[in-house]
N, C-alpha and C positions, 0 to 999 in steps of 0.2 A: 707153349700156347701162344699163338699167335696175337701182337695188341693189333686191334683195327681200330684205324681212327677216321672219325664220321668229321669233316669238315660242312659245314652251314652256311650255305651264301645269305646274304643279307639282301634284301630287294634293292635295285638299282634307286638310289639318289636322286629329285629331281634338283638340280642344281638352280633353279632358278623360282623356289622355292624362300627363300632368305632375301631375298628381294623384295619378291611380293610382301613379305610382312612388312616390311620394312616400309616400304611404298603406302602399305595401308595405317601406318602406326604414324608417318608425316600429314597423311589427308584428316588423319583423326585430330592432330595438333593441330593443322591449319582450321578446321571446322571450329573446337573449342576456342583458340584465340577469337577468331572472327567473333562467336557469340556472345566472347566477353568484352571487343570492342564494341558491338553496337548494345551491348547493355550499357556500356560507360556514354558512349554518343546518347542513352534516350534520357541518364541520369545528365549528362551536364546540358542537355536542351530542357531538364525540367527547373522551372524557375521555383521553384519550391525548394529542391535536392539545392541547389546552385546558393542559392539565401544562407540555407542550413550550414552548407560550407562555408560560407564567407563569413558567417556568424562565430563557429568556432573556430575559425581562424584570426578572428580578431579577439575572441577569449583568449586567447593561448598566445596573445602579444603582450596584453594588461602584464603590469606589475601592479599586483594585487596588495603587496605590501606598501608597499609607496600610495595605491588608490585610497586605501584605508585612512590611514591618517591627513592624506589630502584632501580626499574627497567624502567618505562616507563618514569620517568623525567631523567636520563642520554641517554637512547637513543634519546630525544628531544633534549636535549643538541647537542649531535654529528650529529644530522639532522641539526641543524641551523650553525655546526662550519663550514660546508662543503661551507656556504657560506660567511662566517665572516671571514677577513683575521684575524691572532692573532698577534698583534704590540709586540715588542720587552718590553715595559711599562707593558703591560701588563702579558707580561709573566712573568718575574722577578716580579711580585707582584703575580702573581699566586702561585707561589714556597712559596712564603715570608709567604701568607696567609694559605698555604698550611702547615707548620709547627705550625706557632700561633696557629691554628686548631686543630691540631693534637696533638700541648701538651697537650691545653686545655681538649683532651680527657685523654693523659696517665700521665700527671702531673696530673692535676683536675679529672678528673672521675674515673681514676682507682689508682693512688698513695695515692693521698690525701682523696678522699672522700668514696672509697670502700674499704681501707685498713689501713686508718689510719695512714701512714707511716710518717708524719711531719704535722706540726702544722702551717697554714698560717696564714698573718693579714688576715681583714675585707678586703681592700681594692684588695689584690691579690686574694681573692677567688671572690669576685665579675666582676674582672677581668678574670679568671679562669670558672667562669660561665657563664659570655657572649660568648668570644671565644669558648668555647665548644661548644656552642648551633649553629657556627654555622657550624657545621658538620654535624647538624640533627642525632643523633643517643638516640634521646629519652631525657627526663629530666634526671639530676643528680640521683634522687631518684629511677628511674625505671631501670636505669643502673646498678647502684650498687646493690639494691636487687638483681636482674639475676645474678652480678658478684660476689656476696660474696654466692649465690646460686650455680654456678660453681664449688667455691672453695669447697665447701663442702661436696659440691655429688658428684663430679668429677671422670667421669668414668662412672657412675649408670644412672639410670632413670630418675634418678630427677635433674639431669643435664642437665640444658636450652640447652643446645648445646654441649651436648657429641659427642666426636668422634667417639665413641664407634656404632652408629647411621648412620656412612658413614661423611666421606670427603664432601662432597656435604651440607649436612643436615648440618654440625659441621660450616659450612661457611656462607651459606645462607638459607639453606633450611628452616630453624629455625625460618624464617623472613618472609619468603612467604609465609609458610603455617600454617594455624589455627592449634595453640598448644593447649592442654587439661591441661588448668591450674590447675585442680587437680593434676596433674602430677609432678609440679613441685615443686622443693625442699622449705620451708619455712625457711628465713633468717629473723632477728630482722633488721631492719633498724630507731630504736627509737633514735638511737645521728641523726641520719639525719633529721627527722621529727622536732628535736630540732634546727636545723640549720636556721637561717631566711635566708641566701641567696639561699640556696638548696632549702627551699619553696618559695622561690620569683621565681627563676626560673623553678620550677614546676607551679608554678599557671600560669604564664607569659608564658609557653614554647613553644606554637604557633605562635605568635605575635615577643620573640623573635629569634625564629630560624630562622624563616622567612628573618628578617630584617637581621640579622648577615650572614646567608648565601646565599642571593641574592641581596640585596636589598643595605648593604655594600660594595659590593665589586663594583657595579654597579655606585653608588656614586664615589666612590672616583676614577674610573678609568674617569667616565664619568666628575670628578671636574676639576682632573689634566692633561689629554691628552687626553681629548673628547673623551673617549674610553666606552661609560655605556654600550654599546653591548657586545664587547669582554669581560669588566668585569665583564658581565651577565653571559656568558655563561662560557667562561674559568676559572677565578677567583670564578665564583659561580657555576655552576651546573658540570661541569667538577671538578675542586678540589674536589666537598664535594663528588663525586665520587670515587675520589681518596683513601679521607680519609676512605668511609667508606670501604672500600676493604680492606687497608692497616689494618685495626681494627678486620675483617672477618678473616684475616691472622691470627691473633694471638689464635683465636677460634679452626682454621682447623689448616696451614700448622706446629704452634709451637706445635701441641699435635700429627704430623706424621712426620717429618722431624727434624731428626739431633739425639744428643745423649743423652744417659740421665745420665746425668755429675754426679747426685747427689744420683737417686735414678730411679730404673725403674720399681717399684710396679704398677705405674699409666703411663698415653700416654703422660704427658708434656716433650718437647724437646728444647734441646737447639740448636740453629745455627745461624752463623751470616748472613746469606738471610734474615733466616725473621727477626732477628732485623734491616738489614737495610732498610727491607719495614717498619717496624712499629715503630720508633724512638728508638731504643732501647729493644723491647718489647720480642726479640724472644731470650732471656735466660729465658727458660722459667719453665725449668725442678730447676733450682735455683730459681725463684720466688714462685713456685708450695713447696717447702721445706721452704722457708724462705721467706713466703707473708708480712711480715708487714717491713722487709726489703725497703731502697728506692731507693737502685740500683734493678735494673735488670740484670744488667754486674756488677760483682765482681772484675771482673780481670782488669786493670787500661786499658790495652791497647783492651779493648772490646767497642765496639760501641756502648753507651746509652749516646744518647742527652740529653735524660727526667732526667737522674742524673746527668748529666753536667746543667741543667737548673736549676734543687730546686739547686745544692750547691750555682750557682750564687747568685738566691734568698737568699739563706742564708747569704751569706758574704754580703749581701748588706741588713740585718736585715728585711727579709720580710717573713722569713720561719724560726720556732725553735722546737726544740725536734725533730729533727730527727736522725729517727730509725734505728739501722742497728743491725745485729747481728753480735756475738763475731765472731773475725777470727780466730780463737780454734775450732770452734762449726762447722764454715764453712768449713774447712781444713778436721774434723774428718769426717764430712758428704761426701767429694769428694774421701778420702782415703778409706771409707768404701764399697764404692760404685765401685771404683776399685776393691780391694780385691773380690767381689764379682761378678766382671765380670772376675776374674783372676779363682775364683772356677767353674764356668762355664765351661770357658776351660779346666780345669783340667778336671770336667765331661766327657766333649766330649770327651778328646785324651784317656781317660781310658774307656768311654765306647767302643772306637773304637778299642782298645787293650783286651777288655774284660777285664778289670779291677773292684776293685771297687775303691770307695772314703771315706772315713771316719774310726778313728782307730778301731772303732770294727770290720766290715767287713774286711776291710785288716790285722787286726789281725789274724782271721779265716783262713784266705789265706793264709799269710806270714809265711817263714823259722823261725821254732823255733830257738834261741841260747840259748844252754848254760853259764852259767857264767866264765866256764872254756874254751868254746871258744871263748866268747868275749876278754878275757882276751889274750887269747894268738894271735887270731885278733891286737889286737893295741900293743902289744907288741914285737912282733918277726916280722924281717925282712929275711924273706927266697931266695931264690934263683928264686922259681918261683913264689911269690908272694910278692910283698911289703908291710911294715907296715901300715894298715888303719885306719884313723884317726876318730875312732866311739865314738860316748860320748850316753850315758844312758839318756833319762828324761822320768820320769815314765812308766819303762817298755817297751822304746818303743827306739830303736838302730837305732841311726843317722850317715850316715857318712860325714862330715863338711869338706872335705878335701880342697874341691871348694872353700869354704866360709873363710877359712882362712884367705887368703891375703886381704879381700875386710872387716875384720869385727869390726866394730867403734870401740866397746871395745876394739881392739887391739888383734894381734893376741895370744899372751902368755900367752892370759885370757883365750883362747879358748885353747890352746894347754895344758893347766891345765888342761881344764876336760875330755879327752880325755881319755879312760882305767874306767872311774869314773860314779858314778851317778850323773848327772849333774841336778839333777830335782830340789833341793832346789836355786841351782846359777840359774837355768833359770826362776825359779817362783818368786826369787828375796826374799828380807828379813826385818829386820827393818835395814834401814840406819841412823847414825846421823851424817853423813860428806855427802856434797857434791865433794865430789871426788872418788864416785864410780866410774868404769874405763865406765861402760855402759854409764855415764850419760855425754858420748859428744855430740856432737848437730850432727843431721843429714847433711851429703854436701848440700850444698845451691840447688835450682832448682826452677826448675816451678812448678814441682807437689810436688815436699816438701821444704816451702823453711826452712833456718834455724833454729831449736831452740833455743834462750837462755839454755846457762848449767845451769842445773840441783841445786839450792843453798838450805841450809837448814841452818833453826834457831840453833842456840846452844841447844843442851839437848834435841833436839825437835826430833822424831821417825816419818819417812813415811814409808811406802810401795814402794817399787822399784816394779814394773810391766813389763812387755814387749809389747810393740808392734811392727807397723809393719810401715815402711813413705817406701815409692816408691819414688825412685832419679831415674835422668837422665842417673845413669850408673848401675839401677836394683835397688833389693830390701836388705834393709838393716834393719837390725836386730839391734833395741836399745832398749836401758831401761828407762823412765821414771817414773814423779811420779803420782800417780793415773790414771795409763791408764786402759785399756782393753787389757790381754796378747795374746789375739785371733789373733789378727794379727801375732803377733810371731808366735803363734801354726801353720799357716798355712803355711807360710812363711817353718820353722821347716819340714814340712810334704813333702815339695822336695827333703829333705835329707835321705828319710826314706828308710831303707834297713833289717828291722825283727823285731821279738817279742823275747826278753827276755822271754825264758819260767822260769814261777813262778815270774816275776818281775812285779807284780803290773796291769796287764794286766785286770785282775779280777775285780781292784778298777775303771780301768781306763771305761769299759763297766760298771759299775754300775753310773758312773758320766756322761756317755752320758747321759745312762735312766734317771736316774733324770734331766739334762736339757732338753731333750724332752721332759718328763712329766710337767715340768714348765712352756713349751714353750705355 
């Protein structure tokens, strides 16, 4: 039997079929995008939808932990105080508590354990550790990281709480809102981790801040004059509000407010407001130059409790190795720092005259002299001109007439180099006697106080230099040993009235460039 086999053609293909859908399946996409752009164009033109955004978008910034105890447990506080009378007991322990607190932060948290500035017993920093905790502003170890973070980046990015940031942010904003801890600068905090009481009170630090700052103060008001209310709310949630402001200060108001005594590359200030909001705290432009210092006030008659407390400590053998720096070191830092608010103004008044500042440029500018008329300058007394009193240092004609009666070295040192090249007597020489005439001590003062005169070994060669000390009746011109003659030079440069032409003028522009080029 035959197999027959039946083959079935299939209708022809349109090939151009697979296209089309395709083609229609892309105008379908472009239609739905489109419709979902201009639904998103009608929602961000609608100022309602736009708000609602911006609203949850700043919910979802808060730190809601940190707002709590900053912000929504003191206004609980001042809700309940409106109906809590406050007993006279309890206030005077509020104050009382209110400082124990408050060292515990700037003796303990920031002298001793973020900066290292003295060395306590066992017994005082576990002391120093309780009372801190109960101010609530973090364990030891979280504090100080951020604080020795501060010091380091300060001013920059990576500054937990730059000023730089806004007044606002530099106080609290820092607190309330989720910060990008990438962001922030990385500080070693390994002597701390080594510390047992720093990690006891890191392990412990909910249980005890708790107790210390509400729970304490409530006790003992409620022990002594039935008072655990008041001592809840005033002594506890009022104070530790106190404190933490008073500490928010030292963040914000000491890096905008006041002067900057030592140095003003960076925003820290000094004034005494914020140190007397913050025990001491607001010299702050001197702690910012000299952090491992354990004053904050330098100057005796400045307001810092926290270094009227470690010295207590000390003379009562509870605190050693503390740290200060040399008062050489501190004096050149607030002299320098003068001088350069002194160059400032000179800027201003001479750009304001159209001047310039510095000897090359006013080289450029300034009246050439001869040597033949300097000479007959400080020589000859004419009729319509009197003799002027010009002395030479490196090319550069000073007239010191002013300066005479007022000049340490004595006037008759000066009135010698008058007619002369005075550039070796002002850059000074090898001395082996202490009784060179420069080497008397500046008049006493505030801003300079006395130096010991100037003494030298037998056989023994220094360097006499020049600088520059600011007294209460202006500036004076002395010579010491191993200074910086810069102060002098500037000092010098008030008196300046021309260029020696061919006098060194040449050496003196090639010595700027090279200290610029150094710099």
């Amino acid at each position: 039997m035959a197999r027959t086999t039946t083959t079935t053609q299939s209708p022809p293909v349109n090939s151009t079929q697979p296209q089309s859908v395709a083609k229609q399946n892309q105008i379908s996409l472009d239609a739905s995008q489109g419709r979902r752009r201009r639904r998103r164009r009608r929602r961000s033109s609608n100022p309602i939808i736009h708000a609602i955004s911006a609203l949850f978008a700043i919910l979802n910034s808060i730190n809601y932990w940190n707002s709590f105890w900053v912000l929504a447990v003191p206004a609980f506080g001042f809700y309940l105080a409106t109906s809590t009378p406050l007993l006279w007991p309890t206030a005077v322990f509020s104050v009382v508590y209110y400082f124990v607190t408050g060292l515990g932060i700037t003796a303990g948290y920031h002298r001793l354990w973020a900066h290292r500035a003295y060395t306590a017993t066992i017994p005082l920093r576990i002391y120093l550790a309780a009372t801190s905790a109960g101010a609530l502003q973090d364990s030891i170890r979280t504090w100080s990281s951020d604080h020795r973070a501060h010091h380091r980046f300060t001013d920059t990015l990576k500054d937990p709480y730059s000023v730089r940031k806004g007044l606002f942010y530099s106080h609290i904003g820092w607190l309330i809102f989720k910060q990008d801890a990438s962001l922030k600068g990385r500080t070693s905090i390994a002597d701390l981790d080594r510390d047992p009481v720093v990690m006891w009170q890191h392990n412990f630090y909910i249980p005890l801040a708790l107790g210390m700052a509400y729970a304490f103060p409530a006790l003992v008001a409620g022990a002594f004059w039935s008072d655990p209310l008041g001592g809840f709310i005033y002594a506890g949630i009022l104070r530790v509000m106190l404190v933490q402001q008073a500490t928010f200060c030292v963040n914000s108001l000491a890096h905008y407010l006041g002067a900057a005594t030592f140095d003003d590359h960076r925003s820290p200030r000094d004034h005494v407001l914020t140190a007397l909001l913050t025990l001491g705290e607001g010299y702050h432009n001197f702690h910012h130059e000299f952090p491992n210092d354990f004053r904050n006030a330098v100057d005796w008659w400045q307001y810092d409790p926290t270094k009227w407390a470690i010295q207590l400590w000390f003379w009562c053998g509870l605190v050693s190795e503390v740290k200060t720096f040399d008062q050489n070191v501190i004096e050149r830092g607030r002299m320098q720092q003068e001088v350069k608010t002194l160059e400032g103004k000179e800027r201003l008044l001479l750009g304001m005259q159209g001047g310039a500042v510095g000897s090359g440029a006013a080289a450029a500018t300034e009246t050439l002299w001869s040597w033949d008329e300097f000479q007959r300058a400080t020589t000859l007394e004419l009729a319509t001109r009197p003799r002027r009193h010009l002395i030479l240092v490196a090319g550069i004609l000073y007239d010191v007439a002013s300066f005479l009666a007022v000049h340490p070295g004595g006037e008759s040192l000066l009135r010698s180099a008058v007619g002369k090249d005075a550039t070796a007597l002002f850059n000074g020489g090898l001395e082996t006697t202490s009784h060179h005439p420069h080497s008397r001590p500046c008049p006493a003062s505030k801003e300079a106080p006395a130096w010991p005169p100037l003494r030298a070994e037998s056989g023994s060669a220094m360097r006499v230099t020049s600088v520059l000390v600011l007294g209460i009746e202006g500036p004076w011109l002395i010579v010491t040993l191993g200074a910086d003659s810069a102060g002098a030079r500037r000092i010098l440069e008030t008196f300046r009235v021309g260029v020696l032409r061919g006098g060194c003028e040449v050496e003196i522009w090639k010595e700027g460039y090279r200290e610029e080029q150094s710099r």
